[in-house]
N, C-alpha and C positions, 0 to 999 in steps of 0.2 A: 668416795674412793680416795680420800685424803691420804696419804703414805703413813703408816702407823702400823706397829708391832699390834700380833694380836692379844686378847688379855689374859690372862696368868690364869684363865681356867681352862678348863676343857670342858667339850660337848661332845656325845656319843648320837650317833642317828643309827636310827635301826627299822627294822622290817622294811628298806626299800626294795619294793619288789624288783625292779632292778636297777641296777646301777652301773654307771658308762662311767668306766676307770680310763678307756684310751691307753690300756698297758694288757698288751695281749698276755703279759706272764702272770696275771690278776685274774685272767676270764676266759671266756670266751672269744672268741674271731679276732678281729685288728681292736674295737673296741672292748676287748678286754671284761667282757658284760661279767658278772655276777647278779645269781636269783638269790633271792630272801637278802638281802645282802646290810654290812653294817661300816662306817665308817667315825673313828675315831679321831677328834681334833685335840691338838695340844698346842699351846702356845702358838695359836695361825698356822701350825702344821697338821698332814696328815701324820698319826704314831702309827696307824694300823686299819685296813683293811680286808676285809672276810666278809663270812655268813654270819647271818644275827645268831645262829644256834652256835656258833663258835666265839661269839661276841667276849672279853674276857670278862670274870667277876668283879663288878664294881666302878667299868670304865666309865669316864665321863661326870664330871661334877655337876652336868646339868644331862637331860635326858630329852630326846625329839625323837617321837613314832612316828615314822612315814606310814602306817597304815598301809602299806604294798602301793605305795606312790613311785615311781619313775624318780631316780637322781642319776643329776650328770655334772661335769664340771662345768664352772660358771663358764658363759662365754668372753673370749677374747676377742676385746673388738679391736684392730688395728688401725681402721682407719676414718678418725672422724675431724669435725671444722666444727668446734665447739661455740669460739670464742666471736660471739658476734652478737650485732643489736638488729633490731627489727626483722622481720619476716619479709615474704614474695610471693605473698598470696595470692594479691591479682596478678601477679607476673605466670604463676602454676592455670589458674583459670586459666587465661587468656592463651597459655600453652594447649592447653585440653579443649577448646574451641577454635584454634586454629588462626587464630587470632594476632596479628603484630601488640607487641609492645614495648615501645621504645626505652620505658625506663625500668625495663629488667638488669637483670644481670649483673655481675660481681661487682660492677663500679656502684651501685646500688646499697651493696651489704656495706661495700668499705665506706661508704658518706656515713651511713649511719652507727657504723662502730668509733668513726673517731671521732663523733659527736657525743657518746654514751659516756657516762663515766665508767671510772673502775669497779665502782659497786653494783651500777648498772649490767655490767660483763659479768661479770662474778657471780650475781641473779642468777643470769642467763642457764652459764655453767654449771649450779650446782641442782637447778628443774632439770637440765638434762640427765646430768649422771644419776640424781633420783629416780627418774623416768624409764634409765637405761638399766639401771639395779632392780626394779621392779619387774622387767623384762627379762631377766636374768642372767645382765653383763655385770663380772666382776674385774675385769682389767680392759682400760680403754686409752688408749692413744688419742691425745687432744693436740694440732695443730695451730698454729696461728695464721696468716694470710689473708686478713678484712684489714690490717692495717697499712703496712706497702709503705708507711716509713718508719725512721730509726727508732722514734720515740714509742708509737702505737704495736709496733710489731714486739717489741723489749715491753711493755705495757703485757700483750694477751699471751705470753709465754709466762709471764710472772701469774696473773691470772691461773690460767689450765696448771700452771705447776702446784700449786695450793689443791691440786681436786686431783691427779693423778702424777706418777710416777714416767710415764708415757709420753712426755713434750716434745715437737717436731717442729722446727723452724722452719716455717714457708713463705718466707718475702718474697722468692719466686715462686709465686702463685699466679700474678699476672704483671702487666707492666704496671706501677702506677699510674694515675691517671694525669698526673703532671710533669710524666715523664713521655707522655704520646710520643709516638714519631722516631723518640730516640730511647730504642731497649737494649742499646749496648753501654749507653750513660747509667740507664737503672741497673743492670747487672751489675756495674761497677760499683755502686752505693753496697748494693748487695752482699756482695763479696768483699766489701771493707767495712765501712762503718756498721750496717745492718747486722751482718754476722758478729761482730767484733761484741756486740752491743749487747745482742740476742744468744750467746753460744753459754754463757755459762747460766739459762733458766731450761735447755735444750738438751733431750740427748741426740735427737736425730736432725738432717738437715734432707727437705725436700725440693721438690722444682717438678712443674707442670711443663713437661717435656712433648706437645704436641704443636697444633696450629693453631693461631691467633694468640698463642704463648710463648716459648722460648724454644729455639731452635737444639740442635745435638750441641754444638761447640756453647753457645750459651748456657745448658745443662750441664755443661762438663764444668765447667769454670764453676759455677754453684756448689756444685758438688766437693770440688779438688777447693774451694775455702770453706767449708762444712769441716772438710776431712783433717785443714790444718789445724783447727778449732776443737777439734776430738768429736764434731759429732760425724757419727754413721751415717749413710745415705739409704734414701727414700724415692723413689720417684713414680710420678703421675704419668703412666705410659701406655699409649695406642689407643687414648680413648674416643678421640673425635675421628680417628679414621689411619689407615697406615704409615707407619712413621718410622723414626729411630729410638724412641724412648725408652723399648727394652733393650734394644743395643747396648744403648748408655745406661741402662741401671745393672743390664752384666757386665758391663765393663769397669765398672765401679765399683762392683763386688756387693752392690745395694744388698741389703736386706728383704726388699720385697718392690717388684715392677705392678702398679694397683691400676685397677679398668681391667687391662690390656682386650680390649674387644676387638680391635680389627689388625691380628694377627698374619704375619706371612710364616711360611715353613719354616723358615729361618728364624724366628723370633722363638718359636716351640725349640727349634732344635738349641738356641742358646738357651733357654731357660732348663730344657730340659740336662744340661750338661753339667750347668750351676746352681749356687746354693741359693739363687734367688728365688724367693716363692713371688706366684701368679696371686696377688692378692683382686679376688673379684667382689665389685658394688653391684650387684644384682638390681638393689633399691634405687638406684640412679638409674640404670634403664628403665625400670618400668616407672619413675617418675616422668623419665624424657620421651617417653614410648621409642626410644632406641632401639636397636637392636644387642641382643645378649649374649657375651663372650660363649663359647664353646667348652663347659668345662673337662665336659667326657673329652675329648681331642688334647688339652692339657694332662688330663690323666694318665692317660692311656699311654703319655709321651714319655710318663713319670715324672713329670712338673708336678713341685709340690704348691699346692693349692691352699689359698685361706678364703674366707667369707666376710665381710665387715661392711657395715652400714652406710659409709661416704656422710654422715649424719651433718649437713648443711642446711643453708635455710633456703635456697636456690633450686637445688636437683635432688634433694633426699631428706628430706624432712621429715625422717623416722630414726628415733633410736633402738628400734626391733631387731635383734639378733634372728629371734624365732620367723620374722617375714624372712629374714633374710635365707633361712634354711631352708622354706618354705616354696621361696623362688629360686632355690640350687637346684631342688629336685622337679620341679615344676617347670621349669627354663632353661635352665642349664643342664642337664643330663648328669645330673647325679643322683647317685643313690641317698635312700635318707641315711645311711651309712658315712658314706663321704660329704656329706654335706652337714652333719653333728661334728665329725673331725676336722671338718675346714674352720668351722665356727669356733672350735674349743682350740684344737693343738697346734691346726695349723693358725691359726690366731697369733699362739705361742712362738710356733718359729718365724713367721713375719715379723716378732718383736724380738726376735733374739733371746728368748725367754724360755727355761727348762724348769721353771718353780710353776708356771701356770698350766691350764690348759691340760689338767690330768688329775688323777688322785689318787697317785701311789705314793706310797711310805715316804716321807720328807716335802713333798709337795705343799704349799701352801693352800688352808684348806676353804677353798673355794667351791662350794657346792649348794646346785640350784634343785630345788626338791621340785618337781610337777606333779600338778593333778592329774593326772593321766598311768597306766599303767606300764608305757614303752613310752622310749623317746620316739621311737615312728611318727607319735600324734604330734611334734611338730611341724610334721610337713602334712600328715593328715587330715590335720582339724586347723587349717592356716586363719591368721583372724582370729583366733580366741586364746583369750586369757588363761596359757597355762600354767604360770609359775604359781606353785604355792607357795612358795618363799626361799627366799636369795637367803646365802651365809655367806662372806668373806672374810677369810683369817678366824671362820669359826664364828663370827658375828654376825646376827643378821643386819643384814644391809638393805634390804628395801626399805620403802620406807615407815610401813606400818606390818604389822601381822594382819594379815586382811581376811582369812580365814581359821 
């Protein structure tokens, strides 16, 4: 997912039996469906969309038969924690037997990422986004937050920026670990030297706005030197249990409030009034055996809703878009309808993004072909290997043609 223009040819895809544009004036319903359906890429753009019997004479310098396969736009994943070393394997067992274990958890990842080298991280980074392109993510948000100081934290933003366009600066991720005691001293690092450091490898700037993390006024200050720095705000809100964090992320004008699982009416009615989308990690509850945000109740309020993986090595150690779709409609009360456009578009407005997340005319062409005859069979047939093959910018992007 390296940032790069796509190449000076085109590719024509045809006979997708159908195809999920996400532009109702393309198709049918809110996804915008077309049957027999054909999609034209030019220079990483879409030029044209239609029926394959309408296809024009001669488009495309290369040719791909969907053979009546399912295409949809690649998914947007908004929110992940790419940049890190070792795993928390036995930390996951020892969760799922009920079991203490004292040397879990984030101070865990952070020992071992600033131990890693660059090339080590780098590894890391680009098995996942392979991983995650074979799954059929083409635009992904990579965070930093395993490093917690100036040098490590400016270190994994340089990193994730070599592999995506999407970089989020998270030093408020948690306290450091040699800052115990006193997290109004690490804010302060935070919001000067950290940001100062970390802002020009970054578009966005985050903060873990719950308990045993930073407070409202702590989140705000993060936020408001994010904001002098030019990055946009992001925040980690309401996951561990009722709080302020969507407060502060509409009150900040954030781009997206992500968890939000333990919601008060007041938290719906702010979201619902603003441009913030309700970004839910499905994959981190049923990692944590949590309980799972309400998204029909979100909906229904007219909060606009995204889906994205939390893809850590802690609480969500999947890069599956498709679980994630899998467990909107399975868990969270949505339709396989709204849980495809959570994945794709609202991906796209979580990132502020109007080129992704879609495939009408000018769109950047991002399209994931499925074995499968409906995109239904994501949430249908959960667990199984559907993507036939990832294209981004017109190119294919998994890793191998595997069928």
């Amino acid at each position: 997912m390296t940032p790069a223009a796509g190449s000076g040819g085109s590719v024509a895809f045809f006979h997708l039996g159908q195809l999920v544009t996400n532009d109702p004036g393309l198709g049918d319903g809110s996804l915008g469906l077309v049957a027999d359906a054909a999609v034209v890429v030019e220079t990483g753009r879409v030029a044209w969309v239609g029926r394959t019997a309408d296809l024009p004479e001669g488009a495309g310098d290369t040719a791909v038969d969907a053979g009546g396969r399912a295409g949809i736009p690649g998914f947007v994943d908004s929110h992940a924690h790419l940049v890190f070393a070792g795993d928390r394997a036995e930390e996951y067992a020892a969760r799922m037997a009920g079991r203490p274990y004292a040397a879990g958890g984030i101070a865990t990842t952070v020992a071992a990422t600033r131990r890693a080298t660059g090339a080590e991280l780098a590894a890391t980074v680009d098995r996942l986004v392979a991983e995650a392109a074979r799954a059929g993510t083409t635009t992904l948000e990579c965070k930093s937050g395993y490093g917690l100081t100036v040098e490590h934290e400016q270190r994994s933003l340089e990193v994730a920026g070599a592999r995506t366009e999407e970089t989020t600066f998270l030093g408020a991720h948690v306290v450091a670990p040699e800052y115990a005691g006193r997290p109004d001293d690490y804010v302060a690092l935070v919001c000067g030297p950290m940001v100062e450091a970390c802002a020009p490898h970054a578009r966005w700037v985050d903060v873990f706005c719950d308990r045993g993390a930073f407070d409202a006024d702590q989140a705000a200050a993060v936020l408001a030197a994010g904001a002098r720095h030019g990055l946009a705000p992001r925040v980690h809100a309401n996951q561990l249990g009722p709080g302020p964090g969507v407060r502060v992320a509409v009150e900040a004008q954030a781009a997206s409030a992500d968890h939000c699982t333990h919601l008060a009416d007041a938290d719906v009615d702010l979201l619902a009034q603003s441009a913030t989308v309700a970004t839910l990690l499905p994959a981190c509850d049923f990692s944590l055996r949590a309980p799972y945000p309400d998204a029909r109740r979100l909906l229904d309020a007219g909060v606009t809703v995204a889906l994205a993986t939390d893809c850590n090595p802690g609480t969500s150690y999947t890069t599956s878009m498709p679980l994630c779709v899998a467990l909107g409609v399975r868990e969270l009360h949505m339709t396989p309808e709204e849980a495809l456009w959570a994945a794709t578009a609202g991906g796209a407005r979580a990132l502020r993004r109007d080129d992704v997340g879609s495939l009408r005319v000018g769109a950047r062409g991002d399209l994931v072909v499925l074995d499968a005859p409906s995109y239904l069979h994501l949430a249908y047939r959960p667990g199984v290997d559907l993507v036939w093959g990832t294209w981004r910018r017109g190119e294919r992007a998994d890793a191998c043609a595997r069928r």
